[in-house]
DOBA-77665 format. One record per residue (C-alpha): residue number from 1; chain; x, y, z. Coordinates in Angstrom, 2 decimals, padded with zeros to 5 digits. Each point is the difference from the previous one (the first is absolute). Layout:
N
+------+-------+---------+---------+---------+
! voza ! marpa !      xx !      yy !      zz !
+------+-------+---------+---------+---------+
!  NUM !     A !       X !       Y !       Z !
...
+------+-------+---------+---------+---------+
This chain:
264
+------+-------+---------+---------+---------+
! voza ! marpa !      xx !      yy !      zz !
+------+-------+---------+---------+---------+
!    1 !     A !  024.28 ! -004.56 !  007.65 !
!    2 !     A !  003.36 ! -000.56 !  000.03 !
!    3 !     A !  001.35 !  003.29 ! -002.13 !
!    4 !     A ! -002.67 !  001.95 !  002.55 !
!    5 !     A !  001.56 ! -001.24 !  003.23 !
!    6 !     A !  003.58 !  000.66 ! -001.42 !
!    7 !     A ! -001.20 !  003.63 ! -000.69 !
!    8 !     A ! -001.48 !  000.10 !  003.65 !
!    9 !     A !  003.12 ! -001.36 !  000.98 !
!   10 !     A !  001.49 !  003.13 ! -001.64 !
!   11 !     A ! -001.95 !  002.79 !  001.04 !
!   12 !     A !  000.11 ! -001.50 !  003.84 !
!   13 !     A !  003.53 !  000.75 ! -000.77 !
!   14 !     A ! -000.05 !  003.46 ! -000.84 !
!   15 !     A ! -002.44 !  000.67 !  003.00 !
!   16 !     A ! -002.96 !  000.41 ! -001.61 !
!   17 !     A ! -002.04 ! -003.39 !  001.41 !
!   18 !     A ! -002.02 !  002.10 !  002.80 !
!   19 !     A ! -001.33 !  002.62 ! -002.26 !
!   20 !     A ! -003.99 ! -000.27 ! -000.18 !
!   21 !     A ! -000.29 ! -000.19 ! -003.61 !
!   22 !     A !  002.69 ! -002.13 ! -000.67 !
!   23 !     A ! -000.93 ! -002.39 !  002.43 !
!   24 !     A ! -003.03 !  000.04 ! -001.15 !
!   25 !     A !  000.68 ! -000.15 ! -003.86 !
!   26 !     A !  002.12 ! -003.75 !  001.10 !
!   27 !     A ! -003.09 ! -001.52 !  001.96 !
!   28 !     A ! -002.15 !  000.70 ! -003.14 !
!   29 !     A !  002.72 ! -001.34 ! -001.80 !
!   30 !     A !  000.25 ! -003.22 !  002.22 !
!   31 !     A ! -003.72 ! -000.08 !  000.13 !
!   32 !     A ! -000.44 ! -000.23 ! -004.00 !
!   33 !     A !  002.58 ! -002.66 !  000.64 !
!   34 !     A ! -001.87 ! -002.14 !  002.26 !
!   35 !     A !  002.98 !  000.02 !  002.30 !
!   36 !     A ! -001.67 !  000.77 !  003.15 !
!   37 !     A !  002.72 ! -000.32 !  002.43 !
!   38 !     A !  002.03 !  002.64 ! -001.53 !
!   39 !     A ! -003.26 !  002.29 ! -000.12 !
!   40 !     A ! -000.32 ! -000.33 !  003.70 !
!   41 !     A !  002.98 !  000.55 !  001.15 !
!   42 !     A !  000.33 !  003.21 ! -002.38 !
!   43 !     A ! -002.74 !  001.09 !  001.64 !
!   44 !     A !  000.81 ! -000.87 !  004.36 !
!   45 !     A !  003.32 !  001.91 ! -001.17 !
!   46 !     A ! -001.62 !  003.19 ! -000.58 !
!   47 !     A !  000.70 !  002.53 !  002.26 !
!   48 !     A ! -003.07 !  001.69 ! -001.25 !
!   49 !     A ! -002.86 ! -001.01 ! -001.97 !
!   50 !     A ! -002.63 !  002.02 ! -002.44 !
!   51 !     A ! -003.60 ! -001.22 ! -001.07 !
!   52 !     A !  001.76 ! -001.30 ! -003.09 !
!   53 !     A !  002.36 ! -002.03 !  002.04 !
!   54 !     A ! -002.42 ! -001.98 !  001.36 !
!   55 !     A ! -002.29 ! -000.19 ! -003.12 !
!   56 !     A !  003.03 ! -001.24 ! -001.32 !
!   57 !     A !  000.45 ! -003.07 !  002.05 !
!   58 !     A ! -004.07 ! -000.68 ! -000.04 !
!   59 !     A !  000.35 !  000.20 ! -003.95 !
!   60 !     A !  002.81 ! -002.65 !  000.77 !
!   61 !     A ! -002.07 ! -002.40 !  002.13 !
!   62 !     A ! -002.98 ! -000.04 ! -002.31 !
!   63 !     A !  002.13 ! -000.78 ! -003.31 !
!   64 !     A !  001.35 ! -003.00 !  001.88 !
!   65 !     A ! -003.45 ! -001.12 !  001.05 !
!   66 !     A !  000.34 !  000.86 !  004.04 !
!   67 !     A ! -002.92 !  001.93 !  000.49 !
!   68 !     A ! -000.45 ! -000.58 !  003.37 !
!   69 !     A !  003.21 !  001.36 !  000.56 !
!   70 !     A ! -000.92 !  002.98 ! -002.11 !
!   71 !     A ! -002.94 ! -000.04 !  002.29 !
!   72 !     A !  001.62 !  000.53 !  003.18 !
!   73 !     A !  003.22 !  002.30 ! -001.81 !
!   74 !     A ! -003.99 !  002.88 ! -000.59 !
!   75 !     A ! -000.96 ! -000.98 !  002.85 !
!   76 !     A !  002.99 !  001.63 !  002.23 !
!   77 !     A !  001.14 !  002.80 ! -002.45 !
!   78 !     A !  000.16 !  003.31 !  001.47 !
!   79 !     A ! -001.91 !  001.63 ! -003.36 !
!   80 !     A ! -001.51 ! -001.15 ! -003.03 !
!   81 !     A ! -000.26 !  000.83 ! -003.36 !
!   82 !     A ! -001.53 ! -000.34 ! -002.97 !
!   83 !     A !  002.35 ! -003.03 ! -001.13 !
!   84 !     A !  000.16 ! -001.91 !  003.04 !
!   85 !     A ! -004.15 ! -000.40 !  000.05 !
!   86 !     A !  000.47 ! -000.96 ! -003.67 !
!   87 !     A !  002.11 ! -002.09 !  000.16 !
!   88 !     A ! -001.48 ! -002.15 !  002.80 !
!   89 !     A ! -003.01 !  000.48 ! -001.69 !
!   90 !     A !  001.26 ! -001.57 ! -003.02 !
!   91 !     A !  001.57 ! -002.58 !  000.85 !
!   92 !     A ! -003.26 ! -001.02 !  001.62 !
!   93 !     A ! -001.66 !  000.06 ! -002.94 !
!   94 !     A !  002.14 ! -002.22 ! -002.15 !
!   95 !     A !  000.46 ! -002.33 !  002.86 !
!   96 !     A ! -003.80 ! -000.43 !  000.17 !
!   97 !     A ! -000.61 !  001.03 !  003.20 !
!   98 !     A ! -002.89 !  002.39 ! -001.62 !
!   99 !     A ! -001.80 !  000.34 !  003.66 !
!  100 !     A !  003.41 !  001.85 !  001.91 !
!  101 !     A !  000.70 !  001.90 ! -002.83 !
!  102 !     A ! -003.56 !  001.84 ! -000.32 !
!  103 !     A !  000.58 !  000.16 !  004.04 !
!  104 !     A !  003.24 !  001.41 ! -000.40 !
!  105 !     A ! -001.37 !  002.65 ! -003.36 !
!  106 !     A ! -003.17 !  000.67 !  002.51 !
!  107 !     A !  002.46 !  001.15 !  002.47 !
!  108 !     A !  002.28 !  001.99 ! -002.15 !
!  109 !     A ! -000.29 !  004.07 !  000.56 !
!  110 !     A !  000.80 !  001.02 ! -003.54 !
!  111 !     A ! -000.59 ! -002.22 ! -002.47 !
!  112 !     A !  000.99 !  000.72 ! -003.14 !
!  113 !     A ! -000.22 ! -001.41 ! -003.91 !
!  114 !     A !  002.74 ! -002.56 !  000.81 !
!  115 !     A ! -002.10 ! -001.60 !  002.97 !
!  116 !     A ! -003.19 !  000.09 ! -002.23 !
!  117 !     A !  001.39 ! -001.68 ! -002.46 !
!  118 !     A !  001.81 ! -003.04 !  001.95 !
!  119 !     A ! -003.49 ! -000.52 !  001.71 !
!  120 !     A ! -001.90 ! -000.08 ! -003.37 !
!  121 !     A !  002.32 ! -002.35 ! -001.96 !
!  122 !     A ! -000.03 ! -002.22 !  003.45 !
!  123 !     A ! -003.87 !  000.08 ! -000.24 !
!  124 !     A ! -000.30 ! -000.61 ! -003.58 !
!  125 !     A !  002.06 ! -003.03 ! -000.21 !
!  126 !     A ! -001.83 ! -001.36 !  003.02 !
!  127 !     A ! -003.21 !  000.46 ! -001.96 !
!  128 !     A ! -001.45 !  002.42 !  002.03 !
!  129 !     A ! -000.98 !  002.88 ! -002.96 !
!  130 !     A ! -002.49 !  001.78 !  001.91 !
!  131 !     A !  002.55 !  000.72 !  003.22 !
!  132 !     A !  002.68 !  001.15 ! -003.16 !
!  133 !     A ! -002.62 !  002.61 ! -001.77 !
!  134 !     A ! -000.95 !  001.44 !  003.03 !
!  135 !     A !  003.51 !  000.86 !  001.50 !
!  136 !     A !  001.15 !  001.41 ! -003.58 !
!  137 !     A ! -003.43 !  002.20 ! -000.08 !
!  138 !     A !  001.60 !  000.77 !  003.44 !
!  139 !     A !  003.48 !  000.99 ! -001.32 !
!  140 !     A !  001.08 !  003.54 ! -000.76 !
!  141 !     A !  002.36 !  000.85 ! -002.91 !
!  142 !     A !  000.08 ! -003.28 ! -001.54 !
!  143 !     A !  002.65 ! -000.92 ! -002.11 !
!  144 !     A !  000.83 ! -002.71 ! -002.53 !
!  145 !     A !  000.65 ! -003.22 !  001.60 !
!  146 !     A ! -002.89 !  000.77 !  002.44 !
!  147 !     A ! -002.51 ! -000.04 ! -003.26 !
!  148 !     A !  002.12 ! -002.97 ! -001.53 !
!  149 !     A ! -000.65 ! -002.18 !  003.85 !
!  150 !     A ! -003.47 !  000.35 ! -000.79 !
!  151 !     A !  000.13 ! -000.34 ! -003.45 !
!  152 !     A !  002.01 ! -003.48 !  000.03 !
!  153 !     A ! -002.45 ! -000.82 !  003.04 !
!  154 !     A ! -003.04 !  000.23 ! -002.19 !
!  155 !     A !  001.73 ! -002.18 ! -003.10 !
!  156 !     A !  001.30 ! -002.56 !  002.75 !
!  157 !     A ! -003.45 ! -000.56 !  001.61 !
!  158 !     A ! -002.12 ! -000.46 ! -003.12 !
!  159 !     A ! -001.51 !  003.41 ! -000.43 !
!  160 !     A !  001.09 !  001.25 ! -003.00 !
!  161 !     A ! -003.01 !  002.15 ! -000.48 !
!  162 !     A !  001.65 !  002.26 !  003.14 !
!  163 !     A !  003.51 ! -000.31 ! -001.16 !
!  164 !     A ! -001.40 !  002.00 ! -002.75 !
!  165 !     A ! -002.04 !  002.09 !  001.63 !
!  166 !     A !  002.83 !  001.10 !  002.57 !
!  167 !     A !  001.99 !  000.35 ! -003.15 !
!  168 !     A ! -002.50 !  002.48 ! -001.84 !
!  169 !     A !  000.05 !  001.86 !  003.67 !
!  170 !     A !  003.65 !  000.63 ! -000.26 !
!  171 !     A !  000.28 !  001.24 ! -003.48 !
!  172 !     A ! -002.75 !  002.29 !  000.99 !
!  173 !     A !  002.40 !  001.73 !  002.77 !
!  174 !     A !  003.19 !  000.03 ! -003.03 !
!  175 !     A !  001.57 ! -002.52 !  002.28 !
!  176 !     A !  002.48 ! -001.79 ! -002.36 !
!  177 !     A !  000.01 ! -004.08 !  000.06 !
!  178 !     A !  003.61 ! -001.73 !  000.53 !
!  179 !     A !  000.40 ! -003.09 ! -001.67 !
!  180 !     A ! -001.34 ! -002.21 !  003.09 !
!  181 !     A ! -003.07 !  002.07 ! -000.27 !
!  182 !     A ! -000.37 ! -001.22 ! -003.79 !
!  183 !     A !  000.81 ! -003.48 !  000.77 !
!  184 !     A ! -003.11 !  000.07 !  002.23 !
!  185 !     A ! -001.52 !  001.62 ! -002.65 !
!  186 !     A !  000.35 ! -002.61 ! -002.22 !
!  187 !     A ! -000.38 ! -003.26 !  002.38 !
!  188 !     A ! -003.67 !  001.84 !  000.16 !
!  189 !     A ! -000.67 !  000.22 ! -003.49 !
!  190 !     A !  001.13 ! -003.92 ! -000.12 !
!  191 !     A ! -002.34 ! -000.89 !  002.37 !
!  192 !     A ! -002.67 !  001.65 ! -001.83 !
!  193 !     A !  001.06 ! -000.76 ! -003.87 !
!  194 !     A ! -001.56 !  003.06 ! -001.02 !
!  195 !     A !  001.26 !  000.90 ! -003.89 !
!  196 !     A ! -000.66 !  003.08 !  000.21 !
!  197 !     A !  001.08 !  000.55 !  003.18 !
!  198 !     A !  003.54 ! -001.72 ! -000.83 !
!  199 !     A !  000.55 !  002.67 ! -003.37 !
!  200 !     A ! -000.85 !  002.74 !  002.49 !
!  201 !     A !  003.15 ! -001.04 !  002.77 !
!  202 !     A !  001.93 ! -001.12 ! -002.78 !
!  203 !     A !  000.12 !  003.23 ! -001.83 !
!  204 !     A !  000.23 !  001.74 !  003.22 !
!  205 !     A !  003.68 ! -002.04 !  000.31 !
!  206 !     A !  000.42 !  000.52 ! -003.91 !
!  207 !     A !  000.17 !  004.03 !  000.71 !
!  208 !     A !  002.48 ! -000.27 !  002.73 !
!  209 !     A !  002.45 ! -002.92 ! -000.73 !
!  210 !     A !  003.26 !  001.71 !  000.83 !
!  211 !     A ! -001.74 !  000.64 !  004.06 !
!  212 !     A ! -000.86 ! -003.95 !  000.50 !
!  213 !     A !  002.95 ! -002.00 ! -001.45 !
!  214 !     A !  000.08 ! -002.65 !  003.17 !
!  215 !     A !  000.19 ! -003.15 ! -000.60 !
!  216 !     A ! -003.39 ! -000.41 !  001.74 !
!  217 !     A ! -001.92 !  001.90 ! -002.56 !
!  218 !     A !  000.02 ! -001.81 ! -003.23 !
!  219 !     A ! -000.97 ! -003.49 !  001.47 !
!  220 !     A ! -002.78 !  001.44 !  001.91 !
!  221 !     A ! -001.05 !  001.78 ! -003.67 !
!  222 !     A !  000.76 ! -003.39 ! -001.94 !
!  223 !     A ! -002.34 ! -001.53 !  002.71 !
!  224 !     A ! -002.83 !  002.31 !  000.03 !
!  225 !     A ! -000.08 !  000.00 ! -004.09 !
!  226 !     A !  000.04 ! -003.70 !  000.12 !
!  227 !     A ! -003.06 ! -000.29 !  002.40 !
!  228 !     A ! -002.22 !  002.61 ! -001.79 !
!  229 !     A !  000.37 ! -001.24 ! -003.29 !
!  230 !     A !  002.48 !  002.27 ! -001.39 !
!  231 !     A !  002.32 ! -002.94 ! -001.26 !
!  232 !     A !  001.83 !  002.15 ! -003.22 !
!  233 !     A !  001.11 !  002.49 !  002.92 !
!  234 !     A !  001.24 ! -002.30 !  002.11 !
!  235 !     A !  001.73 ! -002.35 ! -002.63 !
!  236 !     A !  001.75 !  003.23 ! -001.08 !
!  237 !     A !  001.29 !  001.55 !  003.32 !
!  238 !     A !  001.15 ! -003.54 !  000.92 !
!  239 !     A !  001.96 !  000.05 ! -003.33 !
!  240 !     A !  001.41 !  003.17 !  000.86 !
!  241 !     A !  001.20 ! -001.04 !  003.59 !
!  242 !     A !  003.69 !  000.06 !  000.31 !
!  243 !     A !  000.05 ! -002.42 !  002.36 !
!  244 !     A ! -003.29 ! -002.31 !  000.47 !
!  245 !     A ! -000.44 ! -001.42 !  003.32 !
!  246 !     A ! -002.18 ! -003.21 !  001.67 !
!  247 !     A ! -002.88 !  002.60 !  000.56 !
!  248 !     A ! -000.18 !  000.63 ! -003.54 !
!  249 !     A !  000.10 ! -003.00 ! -001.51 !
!  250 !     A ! -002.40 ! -001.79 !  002.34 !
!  251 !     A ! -002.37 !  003.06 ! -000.63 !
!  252 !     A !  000.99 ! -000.33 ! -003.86 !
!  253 !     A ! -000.93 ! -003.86 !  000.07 !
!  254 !     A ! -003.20 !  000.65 !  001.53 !
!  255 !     A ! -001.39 !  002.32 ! -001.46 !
!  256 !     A !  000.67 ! -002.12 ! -003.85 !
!  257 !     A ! -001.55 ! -003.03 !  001.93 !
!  258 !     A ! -002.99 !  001.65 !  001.14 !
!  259 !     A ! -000.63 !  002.06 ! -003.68 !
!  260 !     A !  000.51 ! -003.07 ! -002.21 !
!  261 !     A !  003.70 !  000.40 ! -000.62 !
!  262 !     A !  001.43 ! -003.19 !  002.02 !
!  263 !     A !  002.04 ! -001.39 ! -003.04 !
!  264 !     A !  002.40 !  002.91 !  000.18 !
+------+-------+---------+---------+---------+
């Protein structure tokens, strides 16, 4: 914060501080900061103020948890976009508040694959599968992290049988999984201990090792080896691990404990 307010400092200076984008650049800049005060008075300086100026400060508001500030910021702007009924819808979601945020998305007059997906990860970590699968068969153009909200959803909620089914769907449209998509993947096949199913995903991940390197990845493959059976695999990638974390050795002691191998 403090280097960014000496540069504001600097281009107030130089006579730049009323310019639109500028202005506007600082209270997003202030906003990622959690330093509210500066972000509103950025913004009651402006002598004029775009759609993105005010998204801006909403964006600012809901990051810092005031979202009935945010509330009342929508409320009074002179034109919305896209971002600004996002955003609000957003932070909604992940403050729980499930109800106003499908009031809000109801309301919105173009939604779009970034309000979709909010509203489906919101409904799938409340529970509430049926409400996700319906607004995603809703969605047009669908992209990744919509199919990985509902993916994820499916793992997290004990039906494995649709995480993979949702799965199958995707490959059949050459939609490529990211790495969270595989990590759902794979919490799936745990919860199912399927063999067979296991060698499938894990040769999947075996042809394209250089595209999921996170950290995420090869505990969640350690994991599902362990819980279908596939100890030798999972023995040997947790070998391999540069650097073996809590995850894996809990899911590396359980796994010897529950196939006969407590001694080591």
């Amino acid at each position: 914060v403090r280097v960014g307010s000496s540069v504001h400092g600097l281009v107030l200076r130089i006579g730049f501080g009323k310019d639109v984008f500028v202005a506007t650049s600082f209270i997003d800049f202030y906003g990622k900061c959690k330093d509210l005060p500066s972000a509103r008075k950025v913004f009651g300086e402006m002598p004029e103020r775009n759609a993105v100026s005010w998204t801006a400060l909403i964006v600012a508001y809901v990051k810092s948890g005031e979202l009935e500030s945010a509330k009342k910021l929508f409320d009074v702007m002179p034109e919305r976009n896209s971002g600004s009924w996002n955003a609000l819808i957003d932070g909604l979601v992940k403050s729980g508040s499930l109800a106003n945020a499908r009031k809000l998305f109801d309301e919105m007059p173009k939604k779009d694959i970034i309000s979709y997906t909010s509203m489906i990860d919101g409904y799938a970590k409340s529970g509430d599968m049926r409400s996700a699968r319906d607004l995603f068969d809703q969605a047009r153009d669908v992209d990744v992290r919509a199919w990985s909200a509902l993916i994820s959803g499916y793992a997290q909620n004990g039906q494995p049988n649709e995480a993979l089914k949702v799965f199958d769907e995707m490959c059949e449209r050459n939609v490529k999984p990211d790495e969270f998509i595989m990590v759902s993947l794979m919490s799936a096949c745990s919860q199912m201990g399927s063999f067979e199913l296991c060698e499938k995903v894990d040769s999947y991940l075996h042809k394209r090792v250089n595209k999921f390197t996170s950290h995420y990845v090869i505990p969640a493959l350690i994991d599902m080896n362990v819980k279908c059976g596939h100890m030798e695999r999972a023995a040997r990638l947790f070998e391999e691990m540069p650097r073996r974390d809590l995850v894996s050795y809990c899911s590396m002691m359980e796994g010897m404990a529950i196939h006969g191998c407590g001694g080591e």
